[in-house]
C-alpha positions in Angstrom: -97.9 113.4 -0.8 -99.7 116.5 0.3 -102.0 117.0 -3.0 -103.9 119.8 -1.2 -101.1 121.7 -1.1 -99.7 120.8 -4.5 -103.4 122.3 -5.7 -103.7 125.4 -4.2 -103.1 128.7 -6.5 -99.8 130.5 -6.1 -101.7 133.4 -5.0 -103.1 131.1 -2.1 -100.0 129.4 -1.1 -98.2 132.9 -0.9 -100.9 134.0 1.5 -100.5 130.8 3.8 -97.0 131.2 3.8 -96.8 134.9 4.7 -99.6 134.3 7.5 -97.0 131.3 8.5 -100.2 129.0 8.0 -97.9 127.1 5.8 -94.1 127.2 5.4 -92.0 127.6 2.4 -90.4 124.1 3.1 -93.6 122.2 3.6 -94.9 123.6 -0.2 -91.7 123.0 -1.7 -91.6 119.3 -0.3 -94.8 118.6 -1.0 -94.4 119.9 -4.7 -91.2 117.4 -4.7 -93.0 114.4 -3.4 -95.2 114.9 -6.5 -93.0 115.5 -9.0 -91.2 112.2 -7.8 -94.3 110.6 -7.9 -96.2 111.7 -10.8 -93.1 113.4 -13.1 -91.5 109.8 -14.5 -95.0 108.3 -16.2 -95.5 112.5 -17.9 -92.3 113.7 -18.2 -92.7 117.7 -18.0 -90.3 118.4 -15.4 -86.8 117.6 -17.4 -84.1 119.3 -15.2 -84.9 119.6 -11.9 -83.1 122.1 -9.5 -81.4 120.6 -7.3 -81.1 123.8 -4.6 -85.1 124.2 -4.4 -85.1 122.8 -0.8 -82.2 124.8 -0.1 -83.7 128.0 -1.5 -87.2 127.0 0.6 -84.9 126.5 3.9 -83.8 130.0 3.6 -87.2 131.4 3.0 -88.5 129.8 6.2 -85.5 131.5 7.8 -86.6 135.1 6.2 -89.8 134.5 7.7 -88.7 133.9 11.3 -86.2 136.9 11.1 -89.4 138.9 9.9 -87.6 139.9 7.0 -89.7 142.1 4.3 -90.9 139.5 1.4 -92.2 139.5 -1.8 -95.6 138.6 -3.3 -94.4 135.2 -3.8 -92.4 134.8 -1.5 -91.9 130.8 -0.8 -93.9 129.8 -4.1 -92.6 127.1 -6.6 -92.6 128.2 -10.3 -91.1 125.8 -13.4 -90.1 127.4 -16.8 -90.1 125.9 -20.2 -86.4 125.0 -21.4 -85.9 127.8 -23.2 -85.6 130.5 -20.5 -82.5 130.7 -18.9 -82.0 130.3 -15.4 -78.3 131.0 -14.0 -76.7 127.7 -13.1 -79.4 125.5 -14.5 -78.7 123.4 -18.1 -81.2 125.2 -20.4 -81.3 122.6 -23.6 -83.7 124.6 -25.7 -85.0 121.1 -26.2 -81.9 120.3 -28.6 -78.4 118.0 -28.7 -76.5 120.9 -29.9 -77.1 123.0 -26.5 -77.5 119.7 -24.5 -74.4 121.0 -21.9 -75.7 124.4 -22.1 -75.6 126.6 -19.0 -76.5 130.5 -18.5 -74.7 132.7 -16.0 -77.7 135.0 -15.8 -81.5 134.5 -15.3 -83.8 135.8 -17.9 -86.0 139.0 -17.0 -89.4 137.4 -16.5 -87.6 134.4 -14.1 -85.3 136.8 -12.1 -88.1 139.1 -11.4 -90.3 136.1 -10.2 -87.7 135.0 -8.1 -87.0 138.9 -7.0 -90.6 138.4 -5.5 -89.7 135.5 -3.6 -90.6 132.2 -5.8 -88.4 129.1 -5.7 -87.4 127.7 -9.0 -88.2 123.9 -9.2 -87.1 123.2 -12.5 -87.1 123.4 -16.5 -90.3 121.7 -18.4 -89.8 120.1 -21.7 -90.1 121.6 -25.4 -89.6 120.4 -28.7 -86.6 121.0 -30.8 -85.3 125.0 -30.4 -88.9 125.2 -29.7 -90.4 125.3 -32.9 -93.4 123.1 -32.9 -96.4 122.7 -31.4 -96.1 119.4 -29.9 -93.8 118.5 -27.0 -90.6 116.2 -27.5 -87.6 115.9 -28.3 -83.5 113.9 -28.9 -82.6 114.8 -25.4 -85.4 114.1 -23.0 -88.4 112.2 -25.1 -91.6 112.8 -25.6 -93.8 114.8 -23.3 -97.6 113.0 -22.3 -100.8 115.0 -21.8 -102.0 114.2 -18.0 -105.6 114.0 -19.5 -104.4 111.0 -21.7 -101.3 109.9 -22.4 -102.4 109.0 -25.8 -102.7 112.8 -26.3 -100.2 115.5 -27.0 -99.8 118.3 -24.6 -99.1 120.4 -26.8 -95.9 122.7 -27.8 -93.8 124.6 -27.5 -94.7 125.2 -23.6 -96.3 121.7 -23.7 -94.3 120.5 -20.6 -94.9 123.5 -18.8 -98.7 123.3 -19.2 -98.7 119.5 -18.2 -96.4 120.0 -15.3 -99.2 122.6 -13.7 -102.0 120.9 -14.8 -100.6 117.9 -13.0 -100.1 119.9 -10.0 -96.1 119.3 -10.1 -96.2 123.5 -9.9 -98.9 126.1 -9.8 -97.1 129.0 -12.0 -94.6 129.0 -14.9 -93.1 131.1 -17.6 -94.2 129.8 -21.2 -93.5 131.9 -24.5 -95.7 131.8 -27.7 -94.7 132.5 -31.3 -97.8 130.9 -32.8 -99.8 129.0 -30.4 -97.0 128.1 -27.5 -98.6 129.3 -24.4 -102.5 129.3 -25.3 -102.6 125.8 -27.2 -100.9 123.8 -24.6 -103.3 125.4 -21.6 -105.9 124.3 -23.7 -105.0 121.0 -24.5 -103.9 120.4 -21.0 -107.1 122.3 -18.9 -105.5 125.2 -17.4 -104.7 129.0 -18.0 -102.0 130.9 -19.9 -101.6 134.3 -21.2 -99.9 135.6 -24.0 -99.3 139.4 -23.5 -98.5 142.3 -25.7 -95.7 141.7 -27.4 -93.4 143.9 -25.3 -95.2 143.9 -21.7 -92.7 141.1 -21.0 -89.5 141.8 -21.7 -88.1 138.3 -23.4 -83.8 138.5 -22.3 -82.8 135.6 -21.4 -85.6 134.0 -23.7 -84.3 132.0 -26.9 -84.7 131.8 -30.1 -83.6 135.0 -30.7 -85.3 135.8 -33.9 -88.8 136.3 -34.9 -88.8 138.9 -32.1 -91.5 141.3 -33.2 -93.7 138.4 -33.2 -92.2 136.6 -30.1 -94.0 136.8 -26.8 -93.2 135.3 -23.2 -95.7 135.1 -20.4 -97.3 133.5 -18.0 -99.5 130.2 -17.0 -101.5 128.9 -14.5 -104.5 126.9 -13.3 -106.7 130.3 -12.4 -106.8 133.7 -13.9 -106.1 135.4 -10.2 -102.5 133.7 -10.6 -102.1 134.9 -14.5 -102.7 138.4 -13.4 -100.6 138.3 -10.2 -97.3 136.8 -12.3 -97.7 139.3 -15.0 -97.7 142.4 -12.8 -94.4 140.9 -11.4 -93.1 140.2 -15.1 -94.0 143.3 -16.8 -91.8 146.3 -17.6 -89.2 147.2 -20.0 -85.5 146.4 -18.8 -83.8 148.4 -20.9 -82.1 145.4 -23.0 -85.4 144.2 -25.1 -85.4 146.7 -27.7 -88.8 145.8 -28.1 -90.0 145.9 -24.3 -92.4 148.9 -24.5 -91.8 151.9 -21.8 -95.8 151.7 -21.0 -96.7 151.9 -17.2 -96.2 148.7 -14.9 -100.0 148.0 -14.3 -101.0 145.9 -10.7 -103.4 143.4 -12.8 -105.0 141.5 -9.7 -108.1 143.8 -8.9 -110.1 141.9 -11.6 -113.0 140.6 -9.5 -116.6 141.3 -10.1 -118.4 141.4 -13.6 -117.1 142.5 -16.8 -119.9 145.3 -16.9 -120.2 147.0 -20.0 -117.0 145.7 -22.0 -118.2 144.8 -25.8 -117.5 141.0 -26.8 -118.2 139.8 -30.4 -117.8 136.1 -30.4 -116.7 134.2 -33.3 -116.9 130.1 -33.2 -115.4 129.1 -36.3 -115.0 132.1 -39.6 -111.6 132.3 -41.0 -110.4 129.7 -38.2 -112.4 127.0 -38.9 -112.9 124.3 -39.5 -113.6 124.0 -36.0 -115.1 120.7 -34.2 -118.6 121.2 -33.0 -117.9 120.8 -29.4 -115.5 123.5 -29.6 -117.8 125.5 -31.4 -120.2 125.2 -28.4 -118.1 125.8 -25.8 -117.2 129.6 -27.5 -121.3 129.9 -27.7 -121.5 129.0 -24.1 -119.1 131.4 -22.8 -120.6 134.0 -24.9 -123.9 133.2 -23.3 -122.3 133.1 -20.2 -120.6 136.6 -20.8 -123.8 138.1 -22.1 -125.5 137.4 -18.7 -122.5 138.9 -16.8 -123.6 141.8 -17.9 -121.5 142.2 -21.1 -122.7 143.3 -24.5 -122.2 140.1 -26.6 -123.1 139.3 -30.5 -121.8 137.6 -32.9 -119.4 139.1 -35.7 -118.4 137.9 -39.1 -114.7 138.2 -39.9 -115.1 137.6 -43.2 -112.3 140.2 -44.1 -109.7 138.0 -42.4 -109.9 135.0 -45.0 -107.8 136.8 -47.3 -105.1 137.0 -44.7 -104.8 133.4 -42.5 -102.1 133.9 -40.2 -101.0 129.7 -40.6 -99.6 130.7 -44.2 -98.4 134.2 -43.8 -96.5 133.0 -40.6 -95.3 130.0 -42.6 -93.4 132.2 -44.4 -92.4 134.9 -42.1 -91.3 132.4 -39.7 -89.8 129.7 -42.0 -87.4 132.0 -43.5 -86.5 133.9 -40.5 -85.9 130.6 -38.6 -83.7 129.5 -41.2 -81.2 132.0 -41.5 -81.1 132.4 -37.6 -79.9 128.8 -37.2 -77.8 128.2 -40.3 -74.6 129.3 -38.4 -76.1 127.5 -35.4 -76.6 124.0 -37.1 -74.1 124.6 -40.2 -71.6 121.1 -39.9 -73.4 119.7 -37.1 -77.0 118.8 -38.8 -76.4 114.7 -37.6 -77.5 115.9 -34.3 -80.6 117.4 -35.3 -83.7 115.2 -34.9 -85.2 114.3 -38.2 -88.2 116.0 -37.6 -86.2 119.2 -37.2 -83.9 118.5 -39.9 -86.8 117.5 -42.2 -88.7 121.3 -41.3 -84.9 123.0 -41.8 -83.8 121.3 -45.5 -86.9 122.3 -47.5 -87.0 125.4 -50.0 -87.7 128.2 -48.3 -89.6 130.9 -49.8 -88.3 133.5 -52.2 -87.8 136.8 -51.4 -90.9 138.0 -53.8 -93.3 135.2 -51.5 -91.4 136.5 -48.4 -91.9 140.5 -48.8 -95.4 139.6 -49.8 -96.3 138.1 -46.5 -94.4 141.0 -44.2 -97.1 142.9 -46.5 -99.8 140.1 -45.6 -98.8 140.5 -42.0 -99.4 144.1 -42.1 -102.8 143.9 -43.3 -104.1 141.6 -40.9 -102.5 144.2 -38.1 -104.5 146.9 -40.0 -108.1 144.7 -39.5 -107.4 143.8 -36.0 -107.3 146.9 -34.8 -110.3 148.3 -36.7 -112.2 145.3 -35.2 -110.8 146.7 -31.5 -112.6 150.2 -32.8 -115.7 148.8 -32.1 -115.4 145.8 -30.0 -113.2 145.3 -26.4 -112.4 141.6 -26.5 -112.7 139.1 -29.5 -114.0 135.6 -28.0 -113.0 132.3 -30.0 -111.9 129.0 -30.0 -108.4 128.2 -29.2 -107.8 125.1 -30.8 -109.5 123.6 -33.6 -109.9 120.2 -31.9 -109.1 119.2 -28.4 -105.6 117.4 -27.6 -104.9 115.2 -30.4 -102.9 112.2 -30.7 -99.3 112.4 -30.5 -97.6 113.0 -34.0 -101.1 113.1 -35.2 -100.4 113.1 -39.3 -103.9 115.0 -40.0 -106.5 116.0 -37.6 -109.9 114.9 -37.6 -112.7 117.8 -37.6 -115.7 115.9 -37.4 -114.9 114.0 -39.9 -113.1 116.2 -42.1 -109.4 115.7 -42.1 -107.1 118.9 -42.2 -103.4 119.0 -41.8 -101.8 118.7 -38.5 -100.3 122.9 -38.5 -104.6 123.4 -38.9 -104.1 123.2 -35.0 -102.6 126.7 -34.9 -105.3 128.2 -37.2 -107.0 130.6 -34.3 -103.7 130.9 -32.4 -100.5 132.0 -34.9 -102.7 135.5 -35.9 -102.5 137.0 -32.5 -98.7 136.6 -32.8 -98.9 138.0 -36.0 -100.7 141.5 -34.4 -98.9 140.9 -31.0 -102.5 141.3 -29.5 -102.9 139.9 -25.8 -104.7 136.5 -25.4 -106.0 134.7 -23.2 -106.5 130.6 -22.9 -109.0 129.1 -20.2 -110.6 126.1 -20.0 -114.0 126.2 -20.7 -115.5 123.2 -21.9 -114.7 119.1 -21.9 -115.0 117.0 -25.0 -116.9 113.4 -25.5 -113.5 111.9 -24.5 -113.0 113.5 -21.8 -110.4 116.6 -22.7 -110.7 120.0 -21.4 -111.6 122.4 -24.5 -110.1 125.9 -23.7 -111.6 129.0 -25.4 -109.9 132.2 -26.1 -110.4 135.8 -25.3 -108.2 138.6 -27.2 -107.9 142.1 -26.4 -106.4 145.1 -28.0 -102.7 146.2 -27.1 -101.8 146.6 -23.7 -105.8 146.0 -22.5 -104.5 143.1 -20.5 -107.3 144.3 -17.8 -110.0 143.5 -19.6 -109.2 140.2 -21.1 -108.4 139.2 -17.9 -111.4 140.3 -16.3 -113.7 138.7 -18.6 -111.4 135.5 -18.7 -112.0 135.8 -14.6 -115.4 136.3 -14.8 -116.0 133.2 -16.9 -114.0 131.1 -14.3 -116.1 131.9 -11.5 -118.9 131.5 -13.6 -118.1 127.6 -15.0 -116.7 126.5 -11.1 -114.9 122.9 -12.7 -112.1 121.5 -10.8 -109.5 120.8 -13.7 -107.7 117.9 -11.7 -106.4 115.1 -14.4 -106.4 111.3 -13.6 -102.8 110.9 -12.4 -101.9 109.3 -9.8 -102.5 111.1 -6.3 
């Protein structure tokens, strides 16, 4: 097993392979090897596709022709098992669509694959990928390479597991209220959830919950974030909510964040927050601050009012539930219990509901007057680092807090459809990467990514887990 290769960025192996310093089959086989190796003690990778050697065979072939090729052009990518990919089962992490197959790719995969990346296979998620940890009836639970005691996370736990583990170095996650930026935490690498509507999400399900819906990209650097999302970005005139903004080219984000205004925030209306996390938000606002950003701390007092865990409870629980009653309606014995147990309580009332659309609207209102003043927000990601697989309560230092408290800094920026940014920026007692969040104001992707690159370079880790080589 070639774990050099299998560690490179995608923006690195793209360069080798283009140069012919590398070749598309050699990455692809190497990436295999290690998914045969290291894929059956974590299971992330839960459909594999079966043409990915082919697909590498004719790249090599492109190459010797001296056809024109894309940006990533011979590079493996995975994508959580909700994204459809044409001729691939896509389960959605659920019995009911275990024999599902799309005839058509979603946007953000068929424009990956447009620039030349070779599809290795579908990563796990929980039920119709509504949770925030990874498994499920058809393929089992989903183990953090940090720990296998530990969750990865949800919904795009498998995805971040599969590139921590080095069984891919890019995929295509989706977040609703934590799904991309709590597994990258939990798991030590990067991921990036956009403006709602940069990506376009066709081909992405659920569909519901789409004004708060986002799909996007992770990684195990910033340079790769940025180069996938100026390949995934752009309306496609199907998303009704894909926003007709400019396609940006995100990858000039090197040198210092000069200038840009951070206030930092390491627990407020998040909290409670466990002291090492809390740290790790002070050290990378430190660490900003001597980058040559202007840095202080801000009180968002005004927020407690309006925590995005219960307005999105609502929102999200009663939205959820009318978009899968025809889906599930006779055919509930094939829903897992944990599912079925989320899907048979009283849902709110329509007084509750209208109440937290106006909630929802009211947060909107004091994020952006905090962007009036500030660039970026800096603040933890999750509350705690991974916990324990269907962990009944989390422990904060001592305090202990309901499980859902892990989505406490995350589910707001759905909420606003603000961009944000996980990266791994600490490690715990035990041993887990802690990840720290940046947050931008709509479509400012540059900036969050720039200060999110800046704070890489800066910290130097390798984030390798302790799976087998």
């Amino acid at each position: 097993m070639n774990e050099e290769i299998c560690y490179s960025t995608a923006t690195e192996l793209a360069q080798r392979i283009r140069s012919r310093d590398l070749s598309p089959v050699e990455v692809v086989r190497a990436h295999l090897e290690r998914i045969d190796a290291v894929n059956p003690a974590l299971n992330a990778i839960v459909t594999p596709a079966e043409d990915a050697l082919h697909r590498a065979k004719d790249a090599e072939a492109a190459l010797v022709r001296g056809d024109a090729v894309g940006p990533l052009h011979g590079v493996p990518f995975t994508a959580k098992d909700s994204v459809d990919i044409a001729g691939i089962r896509t389960t959605r992490g659920s019995r009911l669509f275990s024999d599902h197959v799309p005839d058509a790719d979603a946007v953000a995969a068929a424009r990956l694959k447009d620039a030349g990346a070779i599809f290795m296979g579908h990563t796990n998620v929980p039920e119709f990928v509504f949770w925030f940890e990874t498994d499920n009836e058809v393929f089992g639970r989903t183990q953090n390479p940090w720990n296998m005691d530990r969750t990865p996370g949800g919904s795009s736990g498998g995805e971040a597991a599969a590139i921590a583990a080095g069984l891919s170095p890019l995929g295509i996650g989706s977040d609703v209220g934590c799904s991309i930026r709590l597994p990258a935490s939990y798991c030590g690498i990067v991921g990036l959830k956009p403006t709602q509507g940069r990506v376009p999400l066709t081909g992405h399900w659920p569909e519901a919950l789409l004004r708060y819906m986002h799909v996007g990209p992770m990684a195990r650097t910033v340079g790769d974030i940025a180069l996938a999302l100026s390949i995934m970005s752009g309306p496609d005139g199907l998303d009704p909510y894909a926003v007709p903004v400019p396609v940006e080219k995100f990858e000039d984000i090197d040198g210092p964040p000069l200038g840009l205004r951070v206030g930092f925030c390491t627990e407020g209306p998040f909290g409670p927050v466990a002291a090492e996390v809390q740290d790790a938000v002070a050290v990378a606002a430190s660490t900003l601050s001597g980058l040559g950003c202007t840095v202080e701390p801000v009180s968002l007092d005004a927020w407690d009012s309006l925590p995005g865990q219960d307005i999105s409870l609502t929102i999200y629980g009663a939205e959820v539930t009318q978009a899968l009653e025809p889906i599930i309606t006779g055919r509930e014995d094939q829903l897992s219990p944990a599912i079925r147990a989320r899907l048979s309580g009283p849902g709110p009332t329509a007084r509750e509901y209208q109440q937290a659309l106006a909630d929802c609207e009211r947060l909107r209102a004091e994020v952006a007057k905090y962007f009036t003043k500030y660039d970026l927000l800096l603040c933890p990601m999750g509350v705690v680092p991974a916990h324990p697989h269907r962990a009944e309560e989390l422990d904060v230092d001592g305090e202990l807090v309901p499980p859902r408290n892990a989505l406490r800094a995350a589910v707001p920026f759905d909420l606003t459809g603000s961009p944000a940014i996980s990266i791994p920026f600490g490690w715990s007692s035990e041993g887990l990467p802690i990840g720290v969040q940046i947050v931008g104001r709509h479509f400012d992707e540059r900036s969050v990514l720039k200060a999110a690159a800046a704070l890489e370079t800066s910290k130097g880790d390798a984030m390798r887990p302790p799976l087998p080589a």
